[in-house]
C-alpha positions in Angstrom: -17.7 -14.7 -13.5 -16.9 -11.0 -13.5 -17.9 -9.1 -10.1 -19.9 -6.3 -10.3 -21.1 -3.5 -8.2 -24.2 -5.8 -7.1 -21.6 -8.7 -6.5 -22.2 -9.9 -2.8 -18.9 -9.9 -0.1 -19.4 -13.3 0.7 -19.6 -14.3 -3.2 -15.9 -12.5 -3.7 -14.1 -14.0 -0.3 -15.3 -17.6 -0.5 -14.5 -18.0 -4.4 -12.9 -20.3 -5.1 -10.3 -18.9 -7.3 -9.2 -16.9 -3.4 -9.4 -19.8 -1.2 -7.5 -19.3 1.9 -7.0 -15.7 1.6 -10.3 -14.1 -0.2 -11.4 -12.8 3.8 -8.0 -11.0 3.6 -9.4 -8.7 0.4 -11.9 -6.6 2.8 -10.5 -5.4 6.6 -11.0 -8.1 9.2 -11.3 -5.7 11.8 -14.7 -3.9 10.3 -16.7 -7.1 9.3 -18.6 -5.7 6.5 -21.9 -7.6 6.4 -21.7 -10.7 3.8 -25.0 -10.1 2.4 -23.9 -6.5 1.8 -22.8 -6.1 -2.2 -19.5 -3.7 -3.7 -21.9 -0.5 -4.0 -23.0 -1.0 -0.7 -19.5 -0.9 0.9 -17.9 1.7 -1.3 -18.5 4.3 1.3 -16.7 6.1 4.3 -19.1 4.8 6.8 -17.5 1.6 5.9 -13.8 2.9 5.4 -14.0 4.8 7.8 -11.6 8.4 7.4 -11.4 8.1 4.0 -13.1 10.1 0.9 -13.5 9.4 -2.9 -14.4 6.1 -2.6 -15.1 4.8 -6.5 -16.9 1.0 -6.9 -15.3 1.2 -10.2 -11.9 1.6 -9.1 -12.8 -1.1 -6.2 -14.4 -3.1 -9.4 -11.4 -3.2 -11.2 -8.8 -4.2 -8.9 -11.3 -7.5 -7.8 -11.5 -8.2 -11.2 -8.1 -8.2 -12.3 -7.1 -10.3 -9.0 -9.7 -12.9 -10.3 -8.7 -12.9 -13.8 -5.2 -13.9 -13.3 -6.2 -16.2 -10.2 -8.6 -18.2 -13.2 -5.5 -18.2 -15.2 -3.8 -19.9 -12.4 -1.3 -17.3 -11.2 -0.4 -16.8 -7.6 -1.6 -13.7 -6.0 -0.8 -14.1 -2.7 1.8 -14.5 -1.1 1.7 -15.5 3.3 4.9 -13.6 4.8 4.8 -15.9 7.8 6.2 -19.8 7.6 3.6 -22.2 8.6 5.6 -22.8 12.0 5.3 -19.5 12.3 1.4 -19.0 12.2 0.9 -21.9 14.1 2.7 -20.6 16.7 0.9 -17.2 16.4 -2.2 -17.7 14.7 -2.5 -14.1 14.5 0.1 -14.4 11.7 -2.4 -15.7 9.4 -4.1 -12.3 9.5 -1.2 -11.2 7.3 0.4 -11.3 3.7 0.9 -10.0 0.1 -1.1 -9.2 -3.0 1.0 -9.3 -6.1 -0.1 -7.1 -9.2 2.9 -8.0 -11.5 4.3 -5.8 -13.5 7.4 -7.5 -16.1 9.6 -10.1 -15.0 13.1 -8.5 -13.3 11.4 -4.9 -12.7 12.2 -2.8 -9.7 9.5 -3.8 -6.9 6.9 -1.6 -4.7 5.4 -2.0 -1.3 2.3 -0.3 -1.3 0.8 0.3 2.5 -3.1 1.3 2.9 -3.9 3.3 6.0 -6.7 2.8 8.6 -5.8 4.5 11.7 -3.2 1.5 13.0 -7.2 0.3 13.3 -7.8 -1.6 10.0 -6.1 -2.3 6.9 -8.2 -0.4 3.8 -6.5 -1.8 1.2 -9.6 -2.0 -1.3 -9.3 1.6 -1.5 -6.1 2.6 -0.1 -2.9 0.2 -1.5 -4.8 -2.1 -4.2 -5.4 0.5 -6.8 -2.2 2.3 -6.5 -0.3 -1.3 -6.6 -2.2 -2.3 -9.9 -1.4 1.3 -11.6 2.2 0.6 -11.0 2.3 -2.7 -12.5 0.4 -1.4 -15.1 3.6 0.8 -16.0 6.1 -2.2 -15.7 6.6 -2.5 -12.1 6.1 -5.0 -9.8 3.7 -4.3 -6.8 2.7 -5.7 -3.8 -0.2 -4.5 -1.2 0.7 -5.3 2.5 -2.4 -7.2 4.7 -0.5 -6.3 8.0 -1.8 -6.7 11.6 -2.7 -3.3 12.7 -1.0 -3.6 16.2 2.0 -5.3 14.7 2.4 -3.0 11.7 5.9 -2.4 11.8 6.9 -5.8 12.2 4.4 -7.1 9.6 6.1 -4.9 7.1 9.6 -5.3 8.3 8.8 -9.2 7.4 7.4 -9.0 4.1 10.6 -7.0 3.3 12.5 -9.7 4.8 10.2 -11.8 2.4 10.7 -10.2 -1.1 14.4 -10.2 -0.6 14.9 -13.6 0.5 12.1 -14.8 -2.6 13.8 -12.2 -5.2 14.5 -14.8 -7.6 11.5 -17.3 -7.2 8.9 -13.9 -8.0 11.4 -12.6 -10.8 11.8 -8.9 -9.0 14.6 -6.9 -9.0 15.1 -6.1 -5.2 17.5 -3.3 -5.3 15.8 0.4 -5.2 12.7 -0.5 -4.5 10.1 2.1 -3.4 7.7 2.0 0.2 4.5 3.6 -0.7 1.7 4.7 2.0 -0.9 6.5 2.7 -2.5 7.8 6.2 -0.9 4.8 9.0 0.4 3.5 5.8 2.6 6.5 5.5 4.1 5.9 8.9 4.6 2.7 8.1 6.8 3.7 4.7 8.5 6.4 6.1 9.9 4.5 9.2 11.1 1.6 7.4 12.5 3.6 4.9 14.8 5.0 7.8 17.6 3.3 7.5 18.5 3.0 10.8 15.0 1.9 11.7 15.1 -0.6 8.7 18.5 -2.2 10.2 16.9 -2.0 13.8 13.6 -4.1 12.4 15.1 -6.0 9.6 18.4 -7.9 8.8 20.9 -5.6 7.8 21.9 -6.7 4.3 18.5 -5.4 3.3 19.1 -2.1 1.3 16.8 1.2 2.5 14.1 2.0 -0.3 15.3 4.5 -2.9 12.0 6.5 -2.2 8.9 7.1 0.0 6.0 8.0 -1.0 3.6 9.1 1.8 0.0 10.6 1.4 -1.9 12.3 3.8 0.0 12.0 7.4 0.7 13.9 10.2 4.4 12.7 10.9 6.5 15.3 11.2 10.1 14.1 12.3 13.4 13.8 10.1 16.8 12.3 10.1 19.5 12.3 8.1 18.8 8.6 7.5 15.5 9.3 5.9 14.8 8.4 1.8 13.9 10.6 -0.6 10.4 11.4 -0.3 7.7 12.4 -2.4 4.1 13.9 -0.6 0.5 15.0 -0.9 -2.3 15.8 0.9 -5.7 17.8 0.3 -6.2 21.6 1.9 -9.5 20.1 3.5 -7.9 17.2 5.7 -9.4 17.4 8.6 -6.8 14.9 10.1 -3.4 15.3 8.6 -2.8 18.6 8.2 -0.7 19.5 4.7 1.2 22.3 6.3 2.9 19.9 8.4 3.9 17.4 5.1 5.5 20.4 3.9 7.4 21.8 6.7 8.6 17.9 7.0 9.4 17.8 3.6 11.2 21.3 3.7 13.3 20.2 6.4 14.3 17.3 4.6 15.7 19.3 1.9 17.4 21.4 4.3 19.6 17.6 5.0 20.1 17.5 1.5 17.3 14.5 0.7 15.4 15.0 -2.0 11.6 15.7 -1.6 8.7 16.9 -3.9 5.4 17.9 -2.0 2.0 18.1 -4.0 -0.5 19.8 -1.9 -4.7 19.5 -3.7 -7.6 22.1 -2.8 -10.1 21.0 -1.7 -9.6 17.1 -0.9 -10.3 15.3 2.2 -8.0 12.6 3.7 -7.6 9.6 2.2 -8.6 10.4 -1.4 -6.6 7.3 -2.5 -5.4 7.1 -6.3 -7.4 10.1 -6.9 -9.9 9.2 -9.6 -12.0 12.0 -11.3 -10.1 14.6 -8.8 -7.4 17.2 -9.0 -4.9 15.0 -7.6 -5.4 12.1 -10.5 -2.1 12.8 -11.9 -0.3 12.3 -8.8 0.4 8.6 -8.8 2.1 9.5 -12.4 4.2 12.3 -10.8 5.4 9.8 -7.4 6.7 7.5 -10.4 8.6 10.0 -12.1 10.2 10.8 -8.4 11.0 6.8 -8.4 12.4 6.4 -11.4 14.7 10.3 -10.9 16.2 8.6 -7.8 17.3 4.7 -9.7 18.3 7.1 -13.1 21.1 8.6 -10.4 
């Protein structure tokens, strides 16, 4: 079976090649209809804040999650022990895609956005997570509790360090990618003192951030080298205030590369057939500048 744009929701979550987890591939917290196909949810009156929504792009991140699911490789990972979710059944809410890239490679933790609300990772961490495994690198797209975001992704950190060896990832400068809430979400934990406060402090801070389309606006000197964008038309993070941040993190001596695009709304995502499609190449080169050091 291949999905397609007139593929139903309920026929991609209860297939059996994503049993156990296949609710976890559209946000919990919206309840798109099941009778409702890929077209009909490729929208932003279903994602709600965000623009450029492409069923192909949605299309082929399914797809490849199914193909290597048939060919019996794991693509989820839970972040929470069983003991764990039992105790807090919430827990079960959360976890990892994995979109490999080559055995050993330098890791990624991609974060979608959704307002601390929901978790639009169709749109917002899946397709940037398959891009960068499809230069090499391994990536993995957070399913976090929107109330509990911070400790969700403090945990699946926690997670890919202590099961470094087991996925074949190389844990040291890794990157935290996000965009809207998502961005929050990166730049905080890729405080280092915020890391240490959330996390156990043999954890290393990620060698870069890459944040799209948020309003945050503080810096300390404990912040990572960030790379930026937003669109001139987003009506909710305003690109001004990425740059000031930005420039002020350059006045601490951290590196930072801001890409500001006419025209675009918030939460373009990867950017297909926009001005901004290169970007996802440029946050790379940014990654791979800081581990070249």
């Amino acid at each position: 079976m291949v999905f397609t744009k007139d593929t139903k929701i309920r026929e991609i979550t209860q297939h059996p090649s994503f049993r156990g987890f296949g609710h976890l591939l559209f946000p919990l917290q919206l309840a798109f209809h099941p009778e409702e196909t890929v077209q009909d949810v490729t929208d932003s009156n279903h994602f709600i804040w965000y623009s450029n929504l492409k069923t192909k792009t949605s299309l082929e991140v399914l797809n490849n999650l199914l193909e290597r699911a048939q060919k019996n490789e794991q693509i989820f990972f839970p972040i929470y022990d069983k003991d764990e979710m039992v105790k807090d059944p919430s827990k079960r809410e959360t976890g990892l895609f994995y979109f490999k890239g080559k055995e050993y490679e330098k890791f990624a933790l991609v974060n979608a956005g959704g307002g601390f609300h929901y978790v639009a990772a169709l749109h917002d961490s899946f397709p940037q997570a398959l891009a960068l495994s499809q230069r090499g690198y391994n990536a993995f797209a957070l399913i976090y509790r929107p109330k509990k975001a911070y400790e969700d992704l403090a945990q699946a950190l926690d997670y890919l360090y202590s099961h470094s060896s087991e996925l074949k990832i190389d844990p040291d400068q890794y990157s935290l990618w996000g965009g809207s809430a998502g961005a929050r979400m990166a730049i905080r934990l890729g405080n280092k003192s915020e890391l240490q406060r959330l996390t156990r402090t043999s954890i290393e801070p990620a060698s870069i951030v890459v944040s799209q389309y948020t309003g945050y606006s503080s810096v300390s000197r404990d912040d990572a080298p960030t790379y930026a964008n937003c669109g001139t038309n987003d009506g909710i993070a305003n690109w001004q205030v990425m740059e000031n941040r930005l420039k002020n993190l350059k006045k601490l001596g951290i590196e930072s590369q801001f890409h500001v695009y006419k025209g675009l709304r918030h939460g373009f995502g990867i950017g297909k057939d926009t001005v901004a499609e290169d970007w996802i190449d440029n946050a790379i080169s940014f990654w791979e500048k800081q581990i070249n050091k």
